[in-house]
N, C-alpha and C positions, 0 to 999 in steps of 0.2 A: 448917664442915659437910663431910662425908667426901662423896666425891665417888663414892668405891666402898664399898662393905660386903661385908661376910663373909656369906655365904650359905651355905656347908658344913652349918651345922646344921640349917636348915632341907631338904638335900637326905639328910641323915642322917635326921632326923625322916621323911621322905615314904617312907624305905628301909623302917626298923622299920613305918612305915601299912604298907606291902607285905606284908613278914612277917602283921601280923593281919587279914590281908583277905585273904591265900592260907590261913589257916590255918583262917579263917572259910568260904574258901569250900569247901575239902577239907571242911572240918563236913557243909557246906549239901550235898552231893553224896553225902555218906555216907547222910544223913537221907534226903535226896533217892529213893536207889534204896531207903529201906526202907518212904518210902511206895510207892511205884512198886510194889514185892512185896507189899503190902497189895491196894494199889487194883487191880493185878490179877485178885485171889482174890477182889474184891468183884463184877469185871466179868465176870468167866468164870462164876460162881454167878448172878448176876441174874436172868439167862432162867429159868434153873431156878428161883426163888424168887419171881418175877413168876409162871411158868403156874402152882406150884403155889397161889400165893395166890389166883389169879385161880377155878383150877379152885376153891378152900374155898371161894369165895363165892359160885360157884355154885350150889354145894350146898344150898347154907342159903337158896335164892333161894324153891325151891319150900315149904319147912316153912310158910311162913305162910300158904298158899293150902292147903295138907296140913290144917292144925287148924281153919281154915273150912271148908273142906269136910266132914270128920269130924264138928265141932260142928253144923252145920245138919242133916245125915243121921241123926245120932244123936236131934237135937231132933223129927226129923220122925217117926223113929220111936216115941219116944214119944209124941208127939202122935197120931199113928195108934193107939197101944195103948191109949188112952185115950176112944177114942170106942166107941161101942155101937150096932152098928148096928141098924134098925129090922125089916129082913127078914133069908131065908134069901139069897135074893141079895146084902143089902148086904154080911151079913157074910163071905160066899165074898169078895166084893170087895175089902173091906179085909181079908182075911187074905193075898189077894195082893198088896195094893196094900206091906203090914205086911213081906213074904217078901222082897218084892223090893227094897225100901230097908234092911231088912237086909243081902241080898248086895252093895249097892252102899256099903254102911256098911263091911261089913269090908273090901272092896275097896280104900278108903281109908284103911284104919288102914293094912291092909296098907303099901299103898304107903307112908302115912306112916312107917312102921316102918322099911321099906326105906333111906327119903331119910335119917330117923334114924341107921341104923346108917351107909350111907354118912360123914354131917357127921361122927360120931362115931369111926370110922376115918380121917377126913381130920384129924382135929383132932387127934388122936395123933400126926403125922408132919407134920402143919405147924406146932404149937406146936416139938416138937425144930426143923423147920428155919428157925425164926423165931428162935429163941433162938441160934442157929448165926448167922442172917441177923445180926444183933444184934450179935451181939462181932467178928464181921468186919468190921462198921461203923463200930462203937466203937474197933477198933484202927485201924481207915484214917481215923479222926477224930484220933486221938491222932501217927500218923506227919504226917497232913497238918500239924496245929498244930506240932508240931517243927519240922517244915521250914520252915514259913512264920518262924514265930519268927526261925529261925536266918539264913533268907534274908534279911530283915529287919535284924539285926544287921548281916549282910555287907553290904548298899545302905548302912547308914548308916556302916560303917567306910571304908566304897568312897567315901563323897558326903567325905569330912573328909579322906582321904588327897589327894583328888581338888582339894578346896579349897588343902590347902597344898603340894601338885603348883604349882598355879596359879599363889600367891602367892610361889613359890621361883623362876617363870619371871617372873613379873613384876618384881621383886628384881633377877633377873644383867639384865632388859632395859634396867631402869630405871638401871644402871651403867653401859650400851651408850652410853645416851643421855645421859648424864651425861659421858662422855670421848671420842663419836665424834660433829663435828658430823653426818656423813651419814645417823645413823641418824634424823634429822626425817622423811627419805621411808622407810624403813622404817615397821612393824608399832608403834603405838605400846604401852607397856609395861601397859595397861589390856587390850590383845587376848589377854594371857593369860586371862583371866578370859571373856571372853567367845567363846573358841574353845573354851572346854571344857563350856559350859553356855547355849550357843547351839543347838536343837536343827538337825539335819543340818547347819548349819555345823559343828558338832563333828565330823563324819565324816573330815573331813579337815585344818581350820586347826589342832586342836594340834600335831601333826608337821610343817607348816611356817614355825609360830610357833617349834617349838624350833631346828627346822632353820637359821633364819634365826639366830638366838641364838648359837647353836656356831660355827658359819660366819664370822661377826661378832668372834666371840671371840677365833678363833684369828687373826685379821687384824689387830685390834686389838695382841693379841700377838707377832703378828710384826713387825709395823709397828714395835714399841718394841725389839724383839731378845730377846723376855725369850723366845720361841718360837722353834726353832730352825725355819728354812722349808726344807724339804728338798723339791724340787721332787722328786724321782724315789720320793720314798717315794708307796707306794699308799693314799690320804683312803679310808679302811672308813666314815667319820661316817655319810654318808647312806645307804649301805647298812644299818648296822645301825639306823637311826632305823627307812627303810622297812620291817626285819623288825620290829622290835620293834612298831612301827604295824599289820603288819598278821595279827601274832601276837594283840594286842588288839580288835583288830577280828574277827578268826577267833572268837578265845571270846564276844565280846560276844556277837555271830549264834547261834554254838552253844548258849548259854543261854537267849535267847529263841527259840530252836528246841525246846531241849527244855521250857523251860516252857509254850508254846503245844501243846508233845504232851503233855504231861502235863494240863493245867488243861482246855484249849478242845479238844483235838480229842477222836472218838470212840475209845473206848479206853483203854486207861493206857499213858502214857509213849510207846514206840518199840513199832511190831509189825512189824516188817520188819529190825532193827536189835538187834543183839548189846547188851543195855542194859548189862555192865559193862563191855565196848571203849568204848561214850561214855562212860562217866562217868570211864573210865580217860582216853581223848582227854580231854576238858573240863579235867582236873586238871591234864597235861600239859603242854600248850599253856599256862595260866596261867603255872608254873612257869617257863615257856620263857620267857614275857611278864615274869613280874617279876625273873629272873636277868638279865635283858638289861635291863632298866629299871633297875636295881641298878649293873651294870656303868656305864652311860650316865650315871648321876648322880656314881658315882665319878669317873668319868673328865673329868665338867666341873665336879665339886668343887676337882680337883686345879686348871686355868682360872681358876676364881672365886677361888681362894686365891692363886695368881700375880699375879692383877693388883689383889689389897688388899694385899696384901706390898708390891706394887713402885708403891702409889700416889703418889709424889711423881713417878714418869719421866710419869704423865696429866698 
């Protein structure tokens, strides 16, 4: 049984994940700001399409108390024009009584006519801005589903890259442990897997899960001569671990910054904030994060291929 394995492919494999998971996420970012331009034009019109709706249905509040009124008045009147009165006074009376629910008859047609003409002018100018309301909604329906789709896509490309990330640290730890009795008190080769998908333990055990691995490596390596040990040359490892760490940790925040400003807070997206500078930063920084993630696996591919090469000096 081999005491060490070749792991390069699988650090190559995890390079190409990177490639479709920045390229996914450049997508998601694109999409991103064209719902954001959508959801804007829906937020900035709202009020406007809220009062005016608000004000149509006002309108239409009174019509219904308008044709009860008019129908009873109207009813009353003929009902008045229909009786006969018995004297010279009744009929003086009912021909006042007949004059007067007249003028209070048309009084309310009136007015109904009025509230008429109003609903009837509002309904010209709220049908167009309802129909307006409508396809701006329809398109911030259409940009939001893009997004999400595609956002989706990139978690799931991000959760599979992330999985054989893991199982490629678990691999060179599991060689560690396999040729150095000392790494027993070490990180066992299982804490890969569970420093990446441990919630807030992930914040910080995978960078010193790998940290520990590299470190390990190149002492293992020098221990056998197969690494030259140059005490005066300047160790960058841990430094570009920490950038590379906390370049990933910068965009993780950033995303769930702008998706909490886009989804949950009031408003669309950023309103204090130049929205193509972030999404220009967002893309950035990744790029920064997977060129340097890239570099780091190369550079401990070349490691892991040294000491399967030279497994009989274990």
């Amino acid at each position: 049984m081999k005491k060490i394995t070749n792991n390069t492919m699988l650090g190559k494999l995890t390079i190409i994940l990177n490639v479709v998971v920045l390229i996914f996420f450049i997508i998601s970012m694109l999409l991103l700001m064209k719902f954001d331009k959508t959801n804007n034009v829906v937020v900035s019109e709202r009020n406007n399409y809220e009062k005016a709706y608000e004000e149509y249905v006002m309108a239409q509040h009174p019509l219904k108390q308008d044709s009860a009124e008019v129908a009873y008045y109207q009813y009353k009147v003929d009902t008045l024009m229909q009786k006969t009165p018995a004297s010279k006074d009744e009929r003086k009376a009912l021909a006042e009584s007949i004059e007067n629910n007249k003028q209070i008859l048309a009084e309310k047609i009136k007015l109904r006519d009025e509230h008429l003409a109003k609903v009837e002018e509002l309904t010209g100018s709220y049908t167009a801005l309802k129909a307006h309301w409508d396809e701006i909604n329809d398109a911030n329906d259409k940009a939001k589903k893009s997004f999400v789709m595609m956002a989706i896509l990139t978690l799931i490309a991000f959760i599979i890259k992330t999985i054989v990330l893991a199982h490629y640290g678990y691999k060179n730890s599991k060689n560690l442990h396999n040729v150095a009795s000392w790494m027993k008190d070490g990180m066992a080769p299982y804490m890969s897997y569970v420093s990446w998908f441990v919630p807030v333990y992930n914040l910080l055990k995978p960078v010193s899960f790998i940290k520990e691995i590299w470190e390990e490596t190149d002492y293992v390596l020098e221990s056998k001569n197969l690494l030259a040990n140059e005490t005066d040359k300047v160790d960058n490892s841990g430094l570009n671990l920490g950038i590379w760490w906390g370049l990933f940790l910068i965009s993780a925040l950033l995303m769930n910054f702008v998706l909490y400003k886009t989804f949950f807070a009031e408003g669309a997206f950023f309103l204090k904030f130049n929205h193509g500078s972030i999404a220009i930063a967002a893309i950035v920084i990744m790029i920064l994060c997977m060129l340097l993630e890239t570099y780091l696996i190369l550079t401990y591919n070349k490691k892991n291929k040294l000491m399967a090469d030279n497994e009989d000096n274990f």
